[in-house]
Wavefront OBJ file of the C-alpha trace (Angstrom):
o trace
v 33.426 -11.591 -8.666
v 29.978 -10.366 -7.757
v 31.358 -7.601 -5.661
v 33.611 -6.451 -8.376
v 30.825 -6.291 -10.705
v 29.026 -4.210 -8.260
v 31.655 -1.819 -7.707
v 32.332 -1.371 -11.668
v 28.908 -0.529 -11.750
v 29.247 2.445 -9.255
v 32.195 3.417 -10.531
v 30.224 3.623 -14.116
v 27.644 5.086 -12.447
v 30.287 8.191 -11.145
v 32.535 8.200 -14.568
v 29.408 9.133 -16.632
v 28.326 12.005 -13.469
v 31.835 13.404 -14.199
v 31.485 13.291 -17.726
v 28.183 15.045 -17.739
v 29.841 18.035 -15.464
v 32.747 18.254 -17.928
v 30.743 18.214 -20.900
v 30.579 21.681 -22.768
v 27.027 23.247 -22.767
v 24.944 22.150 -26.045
v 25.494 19.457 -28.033
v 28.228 17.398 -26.476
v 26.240 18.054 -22.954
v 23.307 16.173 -24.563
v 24.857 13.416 -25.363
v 26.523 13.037 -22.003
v 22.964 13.036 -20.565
v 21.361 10.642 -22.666
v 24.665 7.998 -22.162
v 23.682 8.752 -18.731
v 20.503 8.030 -18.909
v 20.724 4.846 -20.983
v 23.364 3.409 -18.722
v 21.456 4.225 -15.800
v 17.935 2.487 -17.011
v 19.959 -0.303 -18.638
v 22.093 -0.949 -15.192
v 18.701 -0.875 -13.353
v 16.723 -3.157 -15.487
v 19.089 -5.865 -15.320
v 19.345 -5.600 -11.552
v 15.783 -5.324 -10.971
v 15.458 -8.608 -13.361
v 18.222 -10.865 -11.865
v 16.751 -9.341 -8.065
v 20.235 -7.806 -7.123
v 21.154 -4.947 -4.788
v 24.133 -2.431 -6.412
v 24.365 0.505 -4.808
v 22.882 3.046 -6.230
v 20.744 0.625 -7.854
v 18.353 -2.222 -6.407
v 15.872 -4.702 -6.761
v 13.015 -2.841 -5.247
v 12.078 -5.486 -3.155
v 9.848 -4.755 -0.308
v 9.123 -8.362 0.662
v 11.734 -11.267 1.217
v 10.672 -15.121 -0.047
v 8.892 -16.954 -1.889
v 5.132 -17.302 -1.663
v 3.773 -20.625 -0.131
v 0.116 -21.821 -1.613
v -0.060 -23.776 1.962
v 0.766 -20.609 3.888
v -2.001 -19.308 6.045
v -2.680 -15.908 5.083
v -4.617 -13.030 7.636
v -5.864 -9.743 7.483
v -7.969 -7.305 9.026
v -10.917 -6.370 6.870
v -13.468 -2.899 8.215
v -16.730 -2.627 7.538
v -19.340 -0.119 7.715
v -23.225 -0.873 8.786
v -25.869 0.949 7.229
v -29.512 1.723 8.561
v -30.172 -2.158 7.882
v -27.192 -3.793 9.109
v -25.932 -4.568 6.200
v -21.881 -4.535 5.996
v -20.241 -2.241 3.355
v -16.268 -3.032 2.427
v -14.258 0.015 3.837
v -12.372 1.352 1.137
v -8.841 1.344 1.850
v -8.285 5.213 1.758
v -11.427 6.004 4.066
v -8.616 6.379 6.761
v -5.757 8.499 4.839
v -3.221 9.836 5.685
v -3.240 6.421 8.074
v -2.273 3.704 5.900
v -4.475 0.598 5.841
v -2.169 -1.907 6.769
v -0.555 0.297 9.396
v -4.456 0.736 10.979
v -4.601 -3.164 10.442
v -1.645 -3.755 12.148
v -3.099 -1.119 15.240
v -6.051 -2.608 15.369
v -4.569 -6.282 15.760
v -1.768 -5.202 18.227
v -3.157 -2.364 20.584
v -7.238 -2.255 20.608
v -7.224 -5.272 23.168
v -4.510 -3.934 25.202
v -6.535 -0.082 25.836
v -9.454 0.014 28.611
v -13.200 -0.224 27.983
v -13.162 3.242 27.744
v -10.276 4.168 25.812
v -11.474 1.140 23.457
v -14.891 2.761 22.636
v -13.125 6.270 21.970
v -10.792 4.765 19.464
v -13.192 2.980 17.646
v -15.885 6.442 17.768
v -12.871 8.141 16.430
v -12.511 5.926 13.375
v -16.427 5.420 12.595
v -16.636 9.512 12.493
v -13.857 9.324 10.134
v -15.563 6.474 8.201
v -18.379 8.925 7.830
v -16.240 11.788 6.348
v -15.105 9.242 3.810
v -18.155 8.182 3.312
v -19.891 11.885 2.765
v -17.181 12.560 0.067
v -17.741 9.160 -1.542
v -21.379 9.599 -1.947
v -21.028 13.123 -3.473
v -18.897 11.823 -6.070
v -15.296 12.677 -4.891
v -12.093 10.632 -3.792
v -10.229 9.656 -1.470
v -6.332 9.242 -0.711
v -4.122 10.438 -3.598
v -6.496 10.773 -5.839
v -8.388 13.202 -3.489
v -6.280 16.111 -4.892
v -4.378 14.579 -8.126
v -7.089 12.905 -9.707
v -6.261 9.601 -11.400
v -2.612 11.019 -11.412
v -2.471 10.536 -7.691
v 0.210 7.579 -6.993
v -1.436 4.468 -4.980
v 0.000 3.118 -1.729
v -0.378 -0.010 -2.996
v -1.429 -0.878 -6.214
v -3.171 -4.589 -5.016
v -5.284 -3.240 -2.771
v -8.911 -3.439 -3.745
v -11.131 -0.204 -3.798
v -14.652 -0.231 -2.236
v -16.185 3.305 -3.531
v -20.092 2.492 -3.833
v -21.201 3.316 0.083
v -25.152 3.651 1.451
v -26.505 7.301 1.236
v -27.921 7.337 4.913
v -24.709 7.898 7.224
v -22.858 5.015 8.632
v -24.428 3.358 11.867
v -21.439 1.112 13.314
v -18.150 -0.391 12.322
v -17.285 -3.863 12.421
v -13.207 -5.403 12.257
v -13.026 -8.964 11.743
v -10.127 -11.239 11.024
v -9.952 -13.135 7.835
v -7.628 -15.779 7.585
v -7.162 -18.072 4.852
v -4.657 -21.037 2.964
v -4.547 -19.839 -0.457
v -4.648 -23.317 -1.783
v -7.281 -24.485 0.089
v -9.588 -20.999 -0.960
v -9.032 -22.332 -5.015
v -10.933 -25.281 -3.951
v -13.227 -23.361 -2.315
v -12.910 -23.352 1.151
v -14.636 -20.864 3.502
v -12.620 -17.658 5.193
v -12.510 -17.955 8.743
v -13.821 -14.785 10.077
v -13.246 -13.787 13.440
v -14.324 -10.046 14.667
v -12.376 -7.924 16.574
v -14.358 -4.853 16.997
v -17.818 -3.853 16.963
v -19.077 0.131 17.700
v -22.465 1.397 16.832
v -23.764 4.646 17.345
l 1 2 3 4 5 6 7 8 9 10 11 12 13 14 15 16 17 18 19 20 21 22 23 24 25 26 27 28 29 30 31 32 33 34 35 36 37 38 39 40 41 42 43 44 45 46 47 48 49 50 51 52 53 54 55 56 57 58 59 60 61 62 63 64 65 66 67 68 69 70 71 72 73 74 75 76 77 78 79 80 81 82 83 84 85 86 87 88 89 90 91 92 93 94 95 96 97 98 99 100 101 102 103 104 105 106 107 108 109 110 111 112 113 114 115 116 117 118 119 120 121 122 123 124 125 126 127 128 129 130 131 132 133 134 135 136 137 138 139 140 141 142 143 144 145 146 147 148 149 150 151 152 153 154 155 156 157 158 159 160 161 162 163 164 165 166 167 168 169 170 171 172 173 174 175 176 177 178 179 180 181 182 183 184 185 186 187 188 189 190 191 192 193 194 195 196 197 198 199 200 201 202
């Protein structure tokens, strides 16, 4: 029955195309749009809402399952040392057009496996490009989309937290450490275990 459904949905979907291509110009091409339109954000409201897939319309769903408070949870977090020491939270665009998860999930899989040397290179690379970030930062510009479209500019991912203050003296090192945590056990306030990764200073 579901598959039926699905398929009366398409075929909706290529009845209402037709009619808009048949449809004389003005008036009665108009209306042919807007049914269009209506069916189409109608059709795709209900399957976004009931989380179904019917082609050309879906769920949007970009991760399977349900979330689990007992679940341990990890991440890579980047930080930048100032003149002091003192760790600054990496904003997630500092590394654009790299993605941060996709430098997380580098930095997790393939730092260990290059040589000493090939090691210190990467993580140079990625403290002089922390600096860049942090030059624009500090003189008042952005970073990522918003570096050209403003506060039109579409985010990556709209949970990720920003980090725009940053020290005025350039950046002396960069630290990656891994956070894990049980989101259950962090509402009763446990501790993040932090491990670090990486360490480069100038």
């Amino acid at each position: 029955m579901i598959e039926l459904i699905r398929l009366a949905l398409v075929l909706g979907f290529l009845a209402l195309g037709v009619r808009i291509r048949r449809a004389a110009e003005g008036p009665p091409r108009r209306r042919a749009v807007n049914v269009f339109l209506a069916y189409v954000l109608a059709v795709e409201g209900t399957v976004g809402a009931l989380q179904w897939d019917a082609w050309p319309f879906t769920s949007h769903t970009i991760a399977v399952g349900r979330a689990r408070a007992g679940s341990r949870v990890c991440r890579t977090e980047l930080f930048g040392l100032d003149d002091g020491g003192r760790e600054w939270p990496l904003d997630p665009y500092t590394f654009t057009p790299v993605f941060d998860s996709i430098l997380q999930y580098w930095l997790e899989q393939a730092l260990d496996r290059l040589p000493a040397d090939g090691r210190r290179r990467a993580l140079s690379f990625l403290l002089a490009r922390a600096e860049e970030s942090r030059v624009r930062l500090a003189a008042g510009g952005r970073l990522g989309p918003e570096r050209v479209l403003g506060a039109f500019g579409a985010p990556y991912w709209l949970l990720l937290p920003r980090h725009s203050s940053v020290p005025a003296a350039p950046w002396r090192g960069l630290r990656a450490y891994s956070s894990c945590w049980i989101p259950a056990e962090r509402l009763g306030g446990a501790a993040v275990d932090r491990r670090l990764l990486a360490e480069h200073r100038r």
